[in-house]
LOTI-703767 format. One record per residue (C-alpha): x, y, z. Coordinates in nm, 3 decimals. Layout:
// residues N
        c1        c2        c3
         X         Y         Z
...
// end
This chain:
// residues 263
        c1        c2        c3
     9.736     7.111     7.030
    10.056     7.225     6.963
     9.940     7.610     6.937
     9.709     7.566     7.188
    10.035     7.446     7.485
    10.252     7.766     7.313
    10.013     8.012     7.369
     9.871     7.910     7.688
    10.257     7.938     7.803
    10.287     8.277     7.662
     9.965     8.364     7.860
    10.071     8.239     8.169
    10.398     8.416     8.118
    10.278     8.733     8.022
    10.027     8.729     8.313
    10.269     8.731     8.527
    10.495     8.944     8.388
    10.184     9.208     8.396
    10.152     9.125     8.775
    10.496     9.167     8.828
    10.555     9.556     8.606
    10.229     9.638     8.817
    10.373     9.568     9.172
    10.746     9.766     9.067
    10.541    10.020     8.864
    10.413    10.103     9.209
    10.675    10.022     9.444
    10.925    10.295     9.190
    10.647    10.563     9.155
    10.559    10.603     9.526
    10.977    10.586     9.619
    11.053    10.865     9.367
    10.753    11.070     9.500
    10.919    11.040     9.854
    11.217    11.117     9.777
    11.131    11.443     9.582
    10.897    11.546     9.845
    11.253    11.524    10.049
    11.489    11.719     9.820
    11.193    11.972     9.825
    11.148    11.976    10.157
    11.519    12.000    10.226
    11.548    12.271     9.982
    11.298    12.489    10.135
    11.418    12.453    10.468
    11.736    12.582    10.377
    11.553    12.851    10.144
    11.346    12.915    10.516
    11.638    12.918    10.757
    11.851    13.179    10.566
    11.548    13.431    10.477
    11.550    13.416    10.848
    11.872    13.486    10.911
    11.867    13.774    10.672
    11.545    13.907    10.869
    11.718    13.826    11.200
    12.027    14.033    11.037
    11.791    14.369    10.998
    11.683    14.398    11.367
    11.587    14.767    11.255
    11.308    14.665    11.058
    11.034    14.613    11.273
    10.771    14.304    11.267
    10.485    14.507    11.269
    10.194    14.585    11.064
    10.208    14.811    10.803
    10.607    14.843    10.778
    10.677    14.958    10.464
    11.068    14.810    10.537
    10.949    14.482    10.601
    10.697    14.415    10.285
    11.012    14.568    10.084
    11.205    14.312    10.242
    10.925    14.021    10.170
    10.937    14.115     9.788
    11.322    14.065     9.808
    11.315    13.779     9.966
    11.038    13.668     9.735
    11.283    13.789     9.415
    11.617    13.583     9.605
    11.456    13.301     9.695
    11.179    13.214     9.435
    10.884    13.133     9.656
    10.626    13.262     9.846
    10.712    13.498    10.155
    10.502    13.525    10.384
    10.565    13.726    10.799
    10.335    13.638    11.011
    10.390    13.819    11.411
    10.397    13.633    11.698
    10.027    13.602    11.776
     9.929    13.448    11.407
     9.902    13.799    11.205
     9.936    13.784    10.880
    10.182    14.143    10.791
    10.293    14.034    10.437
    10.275    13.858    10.165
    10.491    13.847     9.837
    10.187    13.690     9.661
     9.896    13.966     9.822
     9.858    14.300     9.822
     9.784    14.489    10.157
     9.443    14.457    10.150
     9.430    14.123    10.070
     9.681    14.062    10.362
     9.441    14.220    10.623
     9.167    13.979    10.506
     9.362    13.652    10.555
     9.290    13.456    10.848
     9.500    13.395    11.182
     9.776    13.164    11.091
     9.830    13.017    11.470
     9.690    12.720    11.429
     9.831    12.634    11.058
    10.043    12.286    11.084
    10.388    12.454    11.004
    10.315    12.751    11.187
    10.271    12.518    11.498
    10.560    12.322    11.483
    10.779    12.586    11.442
    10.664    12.717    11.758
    10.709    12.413    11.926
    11.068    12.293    11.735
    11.170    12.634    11.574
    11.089    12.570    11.246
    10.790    12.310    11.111
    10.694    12.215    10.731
    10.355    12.091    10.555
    10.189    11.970    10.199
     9.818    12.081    10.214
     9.597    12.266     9.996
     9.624    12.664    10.066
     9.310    12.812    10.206
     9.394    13.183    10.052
     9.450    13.057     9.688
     9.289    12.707     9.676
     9.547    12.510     9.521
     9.840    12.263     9.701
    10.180    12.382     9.855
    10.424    12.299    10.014
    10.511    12.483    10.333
    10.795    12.579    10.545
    10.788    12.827    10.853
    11.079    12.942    11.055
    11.062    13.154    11.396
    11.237    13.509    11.365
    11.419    13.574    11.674
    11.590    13.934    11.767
    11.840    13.933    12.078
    11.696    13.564    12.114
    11.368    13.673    12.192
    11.085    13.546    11.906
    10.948    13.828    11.759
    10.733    13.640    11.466
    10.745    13.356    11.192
    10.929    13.378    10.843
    10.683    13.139    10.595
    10.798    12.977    10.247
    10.557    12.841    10.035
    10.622    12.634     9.711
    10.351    12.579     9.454
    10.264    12.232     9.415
    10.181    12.220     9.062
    10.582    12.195     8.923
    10.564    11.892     9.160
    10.269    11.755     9.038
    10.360    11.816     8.690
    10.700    11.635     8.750
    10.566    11.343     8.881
    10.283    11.332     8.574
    10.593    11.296     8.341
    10.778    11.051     8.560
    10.446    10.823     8.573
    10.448    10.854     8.174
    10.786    10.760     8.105
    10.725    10.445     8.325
    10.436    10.367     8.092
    10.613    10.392     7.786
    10.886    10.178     7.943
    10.652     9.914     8.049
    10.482     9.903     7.669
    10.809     9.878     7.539
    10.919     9.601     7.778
    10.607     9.440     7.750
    10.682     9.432     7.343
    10.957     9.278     7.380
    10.850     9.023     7.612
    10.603     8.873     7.412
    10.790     8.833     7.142
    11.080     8.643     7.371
    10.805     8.422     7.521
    10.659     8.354     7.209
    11.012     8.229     7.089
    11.104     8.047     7.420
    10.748     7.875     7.383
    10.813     7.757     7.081
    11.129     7.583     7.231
    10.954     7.445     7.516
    10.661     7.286     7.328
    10.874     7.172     7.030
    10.983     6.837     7.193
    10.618     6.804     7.312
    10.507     6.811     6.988
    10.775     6.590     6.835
    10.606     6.333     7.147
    10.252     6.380     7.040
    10.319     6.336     6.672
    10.545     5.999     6.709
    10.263     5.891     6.969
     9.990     5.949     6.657
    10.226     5.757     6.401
    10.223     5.461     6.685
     9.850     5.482     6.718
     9.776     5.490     6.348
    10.050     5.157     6.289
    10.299     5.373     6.094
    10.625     5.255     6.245
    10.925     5.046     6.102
    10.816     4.678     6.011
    11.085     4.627     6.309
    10.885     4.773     6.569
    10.526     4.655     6.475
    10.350     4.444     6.714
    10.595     4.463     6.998
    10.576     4.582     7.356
    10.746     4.860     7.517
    10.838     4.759     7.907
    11.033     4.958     8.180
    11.262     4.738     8.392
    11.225     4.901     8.728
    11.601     4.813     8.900
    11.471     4.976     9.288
    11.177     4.714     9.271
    11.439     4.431     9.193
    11.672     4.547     9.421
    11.364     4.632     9.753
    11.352     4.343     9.986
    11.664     4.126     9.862
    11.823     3.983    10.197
    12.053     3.712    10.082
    12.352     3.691     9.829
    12.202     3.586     9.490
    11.820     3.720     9.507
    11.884     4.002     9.321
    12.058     3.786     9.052
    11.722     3.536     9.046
    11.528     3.800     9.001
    11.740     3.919     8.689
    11.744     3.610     8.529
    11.384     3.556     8.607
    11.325     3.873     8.383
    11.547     3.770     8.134
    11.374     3.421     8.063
    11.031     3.646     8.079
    11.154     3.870     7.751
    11.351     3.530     7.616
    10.987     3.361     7.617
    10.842     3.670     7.462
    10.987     3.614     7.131
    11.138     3.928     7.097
    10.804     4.109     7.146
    10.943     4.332     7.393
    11.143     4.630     7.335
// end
């Protein structure tokens, strides 16, 4: 019976325990994901905003097709900045690309209607995570207008391959699973100890209960009664100076009468 109390304690405590990694497991693994997706997000903004502003700098390079100054520029910017460049002109043509060559470039699709690309023309700069229709895999994206003399002239594009990101956050969800195997290791052995503290006086009950039961207790003790003198139900409904007392002594003549039966 013993065993059985201890481990159904450690069970119950474990259980929980298991509930509770689960629910901080997530609530840790989803926070960390949104805050890298904002340091990369704020990263490639500011990666965005000053390839623009070295575009914006070169007003004699023109944003038009087929400038051999402006994919020279996209590979530098590519080199500098460590990401994808991409130019797109002001009605959604694609003119370079750091990751295409120039025929691939001509066989891209309009970007007008891709989510950064629209915000940007609405705010001045927009961002996005989405799978990549020209290379099938996830990035993350960040367009800025290119302005010359304050009139827009096109749209500068970063794009940041999603697979660092994804590899990042493999390695972060591994590390909290080797933390929570640990932890749970430990745990079980420090409920299994605190069990055995909490049961122990239940078991010292349940053995001197047995010893009762089977008559082996001290000549001294056999054959008596063990009573509770309840003082609250002596003490409910006295009125008058000296009921409590005649209740007392009533008691008292009770366990005199007894014999010394009573414990």
């Amino acid at each position: 019976m013993f065993k059985k109390y201890k481990w159904n304690f450690v069970s119950v405590v474990l259980l929980v325990s298991v509930i509770g990694f689960i629910i901080f497991d997530i609530f840790l693994y989803y926070s960390i994901k949104d805050y890298l997706f904002h340091e990369t997000f704020n990263e490639m903004r500011m990666k965005a905003k000053l390839a623009a502003f070295i575009l914006e700098q070169r007003q004699s390079i023109s944003i038009k097709e087929n400038s051999e100054d402006l994919w020279r520029l996209t590979y530098h910017l590519k080199d500098i900045l460590d990401s994808r460049v991409t130019i797109i002109d002001i009605s959604g043509k694609v003119l370079t690309d750091s990751h295409l060559s120039k025929s691939g470039v001509s066989r891209m699709d309009n970007h007008l209607n891709r989510p950064e690309v629209k915000q940007a023309i609405q705010t001045g700069w927009g961002q996005s995570y989405r799978r990549s229709d020209t290379i099938n895999q996830k990035l993350f994206y960040t367009a800025f207008k290119i302005q010359y003399n304050g009139k827009k002239v096109g749209f500068l594009r970063l794009a940041y391959n999603a697979q660092g990101f994804a590899a990042s956050m493999k390695k972060i969800l591994s590390l909290i699973g080797i933390a929570n195997f640990v932890g749970l290791i430990i745990l079980f052995f420090a409920t299994l100890y605190l069990g055995t503290i909490v049961t122990y006086p239940v078991l010292k009950v349940v053995r001197t209960a047995q010893k009762i039961a089977d008559g082996k207790v001290p000549e001294g003790l056999k054959n008596k009664k063990v009573l509770t003198l309840d003082l609250s139900s002596l003490l409910s409904g006295t009125k008058y100076r000296g009921e409590f007392e005649q209740r007392l002594k009533a008691v008292v003549k009770e366990i005199e009468a007894a014999q010394r039966n009573i414990i």
